[in-house]
N, C-alpha and C positions, 0 to 999 in steps of 0.2 A: 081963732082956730088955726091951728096949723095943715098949711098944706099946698099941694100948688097943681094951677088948672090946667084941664084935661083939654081947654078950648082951641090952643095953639093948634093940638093933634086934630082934634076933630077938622079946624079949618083948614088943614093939610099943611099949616107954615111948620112945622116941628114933626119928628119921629119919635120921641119921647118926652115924657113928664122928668123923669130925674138923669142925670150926667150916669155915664156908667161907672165914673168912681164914686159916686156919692153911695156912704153907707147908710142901709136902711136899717135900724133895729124895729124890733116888735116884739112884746112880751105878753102873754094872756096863759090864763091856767094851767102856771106849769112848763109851759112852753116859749121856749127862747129861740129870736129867731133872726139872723140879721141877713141883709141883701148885697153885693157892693157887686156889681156889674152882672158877670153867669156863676159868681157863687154865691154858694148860702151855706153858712151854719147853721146848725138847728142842735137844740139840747131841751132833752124832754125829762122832769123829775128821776133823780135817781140813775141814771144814764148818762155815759159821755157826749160831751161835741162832736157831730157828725159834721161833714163836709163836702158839699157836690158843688158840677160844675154843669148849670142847668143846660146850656148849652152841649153840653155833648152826653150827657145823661138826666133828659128831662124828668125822668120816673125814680129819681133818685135812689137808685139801687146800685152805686160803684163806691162806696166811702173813700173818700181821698184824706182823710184826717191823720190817719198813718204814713202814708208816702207824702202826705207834703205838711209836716208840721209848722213849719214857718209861719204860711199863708195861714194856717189856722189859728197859729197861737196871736198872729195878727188881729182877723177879725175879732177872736175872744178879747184882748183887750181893748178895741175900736168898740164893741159891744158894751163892756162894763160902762166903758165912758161915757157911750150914748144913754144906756140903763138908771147910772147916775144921777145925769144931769136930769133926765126923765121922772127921778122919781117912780122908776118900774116896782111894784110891791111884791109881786112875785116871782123878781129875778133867781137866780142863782149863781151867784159867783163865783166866776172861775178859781178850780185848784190845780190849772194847769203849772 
């Protein structure tokens, strides 16, 4: 199983489980989803890539996907990559 423990945090030696460059993907019904420090893409069937910055818009209500296409078309293909390797069945591939 992949994954890595939560015990360090509990025992107060660490403040997080993952590096805040490390990219996280996730994909389940439809929904595509990846993590890499206060952003996240998220692409939902049929609908473009969105882009927030949890950190200053936890309720993700500001799309940054248009003013900062770089950082986005970044994570979309750090996403495909991870999707890949993954073996995600209900990706959706970027046609950015």
């Amino acid at each position: 199983m992949r994954g890595r423990s939560f015990g360090p945090i509990i025992e107060g030696s660490d403040e997080r489980v993952h590096p805040l460059d490390e990219d996280i993907a996730l994909a389940s019904a439809g929904r595509n989803v990846m993590f890499r420090g206060p952003w996240k893409i998220v692409k939902e069937l049929r609908k473009d890539w969105e882009l927030y910055n949890l950190d200053s818009d936890p309720g993700e209500r500001n799309d940054l996907s248009v003013s900062m296409p770089d950082l986005r078309d970044e994570m979309i293909r750090a996403f495909d990559v991870q999707a890949e390797e993954r073996n995600y069945l209900d990706r959706v591939p970027a046609v950015n």
